[in-house]
C-alpha positions in Angstrom: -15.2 -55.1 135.9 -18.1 -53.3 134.1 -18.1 -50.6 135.9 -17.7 -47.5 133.7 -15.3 -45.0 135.5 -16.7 -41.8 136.8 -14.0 -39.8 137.8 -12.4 -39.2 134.1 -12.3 -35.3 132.8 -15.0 -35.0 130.2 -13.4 -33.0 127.2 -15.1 -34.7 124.5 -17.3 -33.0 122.0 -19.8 -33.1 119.6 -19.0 -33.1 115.4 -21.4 -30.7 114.7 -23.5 -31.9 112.2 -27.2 -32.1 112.0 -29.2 -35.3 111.9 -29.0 -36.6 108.0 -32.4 -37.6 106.4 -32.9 -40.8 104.0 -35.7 -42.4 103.2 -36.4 -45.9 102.3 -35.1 -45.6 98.4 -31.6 -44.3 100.1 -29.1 -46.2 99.0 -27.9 -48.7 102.1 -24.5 -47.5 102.1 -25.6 -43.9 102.4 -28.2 -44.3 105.1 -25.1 -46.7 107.1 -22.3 -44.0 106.6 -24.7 -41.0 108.1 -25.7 -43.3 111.1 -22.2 -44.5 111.5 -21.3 -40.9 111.1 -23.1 -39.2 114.0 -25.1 -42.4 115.6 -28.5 -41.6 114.8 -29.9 -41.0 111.4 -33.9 -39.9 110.5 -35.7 -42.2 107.9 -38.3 -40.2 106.8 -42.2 -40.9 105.2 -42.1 -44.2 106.8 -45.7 -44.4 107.5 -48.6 -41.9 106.0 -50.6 -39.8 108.4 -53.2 -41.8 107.7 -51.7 -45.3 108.6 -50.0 -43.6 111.9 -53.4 -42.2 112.9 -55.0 -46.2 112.4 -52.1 -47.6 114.9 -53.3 -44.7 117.6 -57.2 -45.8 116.7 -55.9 -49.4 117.5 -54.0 -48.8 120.2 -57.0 -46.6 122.0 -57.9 -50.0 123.9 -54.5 -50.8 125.3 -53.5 -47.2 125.9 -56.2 -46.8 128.2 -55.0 -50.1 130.2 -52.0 -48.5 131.1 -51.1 -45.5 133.5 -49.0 -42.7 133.2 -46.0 -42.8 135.1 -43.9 -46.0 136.7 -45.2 -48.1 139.1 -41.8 -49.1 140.6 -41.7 -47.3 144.0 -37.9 -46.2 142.8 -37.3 -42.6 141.9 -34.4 -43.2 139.8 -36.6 -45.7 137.5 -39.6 -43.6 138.1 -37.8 -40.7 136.7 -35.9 -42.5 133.9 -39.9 -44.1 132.5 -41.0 -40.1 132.8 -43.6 -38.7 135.3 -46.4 -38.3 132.5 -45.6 -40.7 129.9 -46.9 -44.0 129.2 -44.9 -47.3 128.0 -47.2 -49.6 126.6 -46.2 -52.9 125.7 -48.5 -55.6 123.8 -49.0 -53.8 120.3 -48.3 -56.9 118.2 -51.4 -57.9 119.7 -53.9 -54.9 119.0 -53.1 -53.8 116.0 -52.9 -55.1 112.6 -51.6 -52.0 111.2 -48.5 -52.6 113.5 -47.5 -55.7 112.1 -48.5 -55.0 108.8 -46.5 -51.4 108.3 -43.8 -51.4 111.3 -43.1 -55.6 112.1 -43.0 -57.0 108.2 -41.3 -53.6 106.9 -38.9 -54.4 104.6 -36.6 -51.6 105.6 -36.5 -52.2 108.8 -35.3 -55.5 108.4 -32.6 -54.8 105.5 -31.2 -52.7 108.2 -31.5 -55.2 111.1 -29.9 -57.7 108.7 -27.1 -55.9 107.5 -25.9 -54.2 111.0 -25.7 -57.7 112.5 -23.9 -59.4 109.5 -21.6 -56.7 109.2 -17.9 -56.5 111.3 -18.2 -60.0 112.1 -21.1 -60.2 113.9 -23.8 -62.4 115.2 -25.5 -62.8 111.8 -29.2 -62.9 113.5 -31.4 -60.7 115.6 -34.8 -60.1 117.3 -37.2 -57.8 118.8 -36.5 -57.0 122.5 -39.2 -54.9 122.6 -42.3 -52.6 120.8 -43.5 -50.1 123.0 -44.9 -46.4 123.4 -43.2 -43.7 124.4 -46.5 -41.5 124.8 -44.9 -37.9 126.9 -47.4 -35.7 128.0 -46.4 -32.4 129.5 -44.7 -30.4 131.2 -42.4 -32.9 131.7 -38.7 -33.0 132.2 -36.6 -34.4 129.9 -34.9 -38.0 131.0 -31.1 -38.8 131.6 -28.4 -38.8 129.0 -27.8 -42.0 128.6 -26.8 -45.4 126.0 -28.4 -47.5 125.5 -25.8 -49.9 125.8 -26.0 -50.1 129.5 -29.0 -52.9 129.4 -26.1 -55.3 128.5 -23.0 -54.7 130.6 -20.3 -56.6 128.8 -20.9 -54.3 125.9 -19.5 -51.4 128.0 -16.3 -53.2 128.3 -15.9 -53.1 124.3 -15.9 -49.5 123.5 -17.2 -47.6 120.4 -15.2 -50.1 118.2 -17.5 -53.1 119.7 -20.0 -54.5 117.3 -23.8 -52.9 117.7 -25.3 -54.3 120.8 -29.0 -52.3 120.5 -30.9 -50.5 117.1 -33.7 -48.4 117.7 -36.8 -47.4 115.5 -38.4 -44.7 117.1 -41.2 -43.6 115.4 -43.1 -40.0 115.4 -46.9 -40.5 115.9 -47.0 -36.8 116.1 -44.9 -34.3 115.3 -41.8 -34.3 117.4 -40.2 -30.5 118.6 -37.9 -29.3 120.2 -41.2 -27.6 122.9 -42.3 -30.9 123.2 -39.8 -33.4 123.7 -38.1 -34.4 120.6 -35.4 -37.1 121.8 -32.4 -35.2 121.9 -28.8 -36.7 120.8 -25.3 -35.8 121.2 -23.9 -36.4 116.9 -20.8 -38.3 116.8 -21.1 -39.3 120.8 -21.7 -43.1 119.3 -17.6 -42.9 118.4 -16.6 -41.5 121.9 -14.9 -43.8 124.9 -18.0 -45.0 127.0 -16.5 -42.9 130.0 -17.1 -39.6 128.0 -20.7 -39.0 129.3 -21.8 -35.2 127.4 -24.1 -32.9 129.1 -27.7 -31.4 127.4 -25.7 -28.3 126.1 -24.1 -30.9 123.7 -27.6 -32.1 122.6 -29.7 -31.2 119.0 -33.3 -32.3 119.2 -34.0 -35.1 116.6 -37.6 -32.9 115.3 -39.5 -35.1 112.9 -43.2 -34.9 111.1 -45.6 -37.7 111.9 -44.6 -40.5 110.0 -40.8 -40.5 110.5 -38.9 -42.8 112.3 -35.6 -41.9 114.5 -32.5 -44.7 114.1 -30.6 -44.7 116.9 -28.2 -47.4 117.5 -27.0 -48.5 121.4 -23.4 -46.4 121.7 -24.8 -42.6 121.1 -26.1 -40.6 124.1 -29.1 -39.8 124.0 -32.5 -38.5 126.0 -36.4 -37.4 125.9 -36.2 -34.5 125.3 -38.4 -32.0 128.0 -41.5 -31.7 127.0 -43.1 -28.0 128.0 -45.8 -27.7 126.2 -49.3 -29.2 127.3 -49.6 -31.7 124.7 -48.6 -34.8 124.1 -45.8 -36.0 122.2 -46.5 -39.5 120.8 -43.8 -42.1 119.5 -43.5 -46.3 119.5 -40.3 -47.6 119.9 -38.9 -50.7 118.4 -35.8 -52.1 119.9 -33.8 -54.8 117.8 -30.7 -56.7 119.4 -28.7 -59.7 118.6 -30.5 -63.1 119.2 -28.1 -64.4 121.9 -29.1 -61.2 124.2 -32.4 -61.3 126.5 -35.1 -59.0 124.5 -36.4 -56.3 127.2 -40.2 -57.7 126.3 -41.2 -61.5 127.0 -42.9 -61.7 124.0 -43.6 -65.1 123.4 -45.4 -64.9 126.9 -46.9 -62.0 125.6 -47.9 -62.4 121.7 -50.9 -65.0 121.4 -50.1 -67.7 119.1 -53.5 -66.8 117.1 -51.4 -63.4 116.1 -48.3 -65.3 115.7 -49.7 -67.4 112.6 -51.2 -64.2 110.6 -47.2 -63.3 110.6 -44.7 -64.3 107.7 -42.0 -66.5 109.1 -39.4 -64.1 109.3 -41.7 -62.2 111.8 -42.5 -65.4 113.6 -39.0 -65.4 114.1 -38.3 -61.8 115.2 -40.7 -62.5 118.0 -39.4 -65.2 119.4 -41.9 -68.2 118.0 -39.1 -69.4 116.0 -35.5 -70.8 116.9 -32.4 -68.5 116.6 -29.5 -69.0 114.5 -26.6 -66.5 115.8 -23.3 -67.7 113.3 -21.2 -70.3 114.5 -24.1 -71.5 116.7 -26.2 -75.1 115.5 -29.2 -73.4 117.0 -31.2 -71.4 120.0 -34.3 -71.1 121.9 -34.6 -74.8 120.3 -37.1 -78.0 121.5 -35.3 -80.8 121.3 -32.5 -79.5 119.8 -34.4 -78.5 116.7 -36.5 -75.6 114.9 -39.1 -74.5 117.6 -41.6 -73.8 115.0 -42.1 -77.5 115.0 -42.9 -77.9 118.3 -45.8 -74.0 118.0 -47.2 -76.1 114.8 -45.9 -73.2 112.8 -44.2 -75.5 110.2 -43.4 -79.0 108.9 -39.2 -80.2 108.8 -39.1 -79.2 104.8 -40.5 -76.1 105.3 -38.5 -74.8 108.0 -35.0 -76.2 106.6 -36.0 -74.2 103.6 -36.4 -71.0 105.5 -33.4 -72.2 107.3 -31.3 -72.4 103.9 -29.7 -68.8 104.5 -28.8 -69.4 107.9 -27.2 -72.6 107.7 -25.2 -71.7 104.6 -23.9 -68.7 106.5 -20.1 -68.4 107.2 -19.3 -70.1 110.7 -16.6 -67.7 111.4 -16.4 -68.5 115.4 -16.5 -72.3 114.8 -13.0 -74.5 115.7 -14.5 -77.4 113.2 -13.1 -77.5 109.8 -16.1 -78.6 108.2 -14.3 -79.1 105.3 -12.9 -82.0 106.4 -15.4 -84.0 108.6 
């Protein structure tokens, strides 16, 4: 049963706190305890002015492609996508910048790495998907909501389940509470998944151009309503644990020509390269081996020596002694 139940008295509240700030010389620990701590966390100066106004000039192209709005004829959806704002997909694509400053950031991937190596988890994950979140206005602001839900079985674990969703979302413009900062219930990430909070319980997550909020899947969250005329401008990146289906197809998506100007450990993010969850001898394989071989991304040596960390990794699910083989 995955059903969430709705008919449960909803007395839980918020802790209170604002949203801590960190940047990317904050220690790991510190920047883990404050997102642990309330479920969303604001890495600040992640990209200059300058390098978030290049990804809008090289975006221009493929923000035009794309209407404001959903095109599902289902209001629910149409209403959860936002009336006036535009999800763009394709960015790896259009915009070296992108991949340069956001896909290959160190930071971003210390943080991937550790949050799915951590409680006994997985040990690998990839991109589900890189997107805008473009909200012109007036608009309202979406449903509370976790992010969770894209994966049922999660909602069966609870708060004390391992991460099932991380995302980046990052300010191309300033984000306020008048035009639809993302708004976040602190501490919700630790409540039973039947608690649901209401907007009163909300803080806007306000950020300069440049910042990035981390959000993981358990906290309740929402656009925020936008009343101002202007736009409010942001790209998400969603990271979940390989075994899961990313929310993008991006391997159907992605052209292989952009896929060899990336460093291996992007290839692999993406989806151009096999996935190694712990415990498991391999996913999204051809013929049982490395799928890099079979994209002409690598030769056997070179991809068992990227490989080295993975296999080497504790197999912590496995019923083979290894030991003793």
């Amino acid at each position: 049963m995955w059903r969430i139940p709705t008919d449960v008295p909803q007395v839980a509240v918020p802790n209170g706190l604002k949203l801590a700030e960190v940047t990317v010389d904050t220690p790991l620990d510190e920047v883990f305890k404050h997102w642990k701590e309330s479920g969303g966390v604001i890495l600040k100066h992640m990209l200059t002015t300058a390098e978030a106004d290049q990804i809008t000039t090289e975006l221009e192209s493929r923000l035009d492609s794309v209407q404001r709005g959903s095109r599902v004829p289902h209001e629910d959806l149409a209403a959860f996508h936002g009336t006036k704002t535009k999800r763009a997909g394709d960015l790896i694509n259009h915009s070296a910048t992108f991949r340069e400053r956001i896909l290959e950031n160190d930071f971003i991937h210390a943080i991937c790495k550790r949050c799915y190596s951590e409680g006994g988890h997985n040990g690998d994950y990839w991109l589900s998907a890189a997107t805008t979140l473009n909200a012109s206005g007036p608009q309202p602001a979406q449903v509370l909501h976790r992010d969770l839900t894209s994966y049922p079985p999660y909602a069966q674990l609870g708060p004390e389940g391992t991460e099932p969703q991380i995302n980046f979302l990052f300010a191309f413009s300033d984000f306020t509470d008048d035009n639809g900062a993302t708004r976040i219930i602190p501490g919700s990430n630790k409540w039973p998944f039947h608690q649901r909070g209401n907007m009163e319980q909300t803080i806007p997550a306000e950020m300069k151009t440049g910042d990035c909020l981390l959000i993981g899947g358990k906290v309740i969250h929402a656009m925020g309503e936008n009343k101002t005329e202007t736009e409010r401008k942001c790209i998400q990146l969603t990271v979940i644990p390989s075994f899961l289906t990313p929310a993008e197809a991006h391997p159907f998506i992605i052209k292989l020509e952009t896929v060899r100007k990336l460093s291996k450990r992007a290839q692999r993010f993406v989806g151009f390269r096999s996935q190694y969850p712990r415990g498991s001898p391999g996913l999204w394989t051809k013929d049982y081996i490395e799928l890099a071989l079979h994209l002409g991304l690598d030769d056997l040596p070179g991809a068992m020596e990227d490989l080295q960390h993975v296999l080497n990794q504790p197999k912590q699910w496995d019923t083979i002694d290894y030991d003793k083989m």
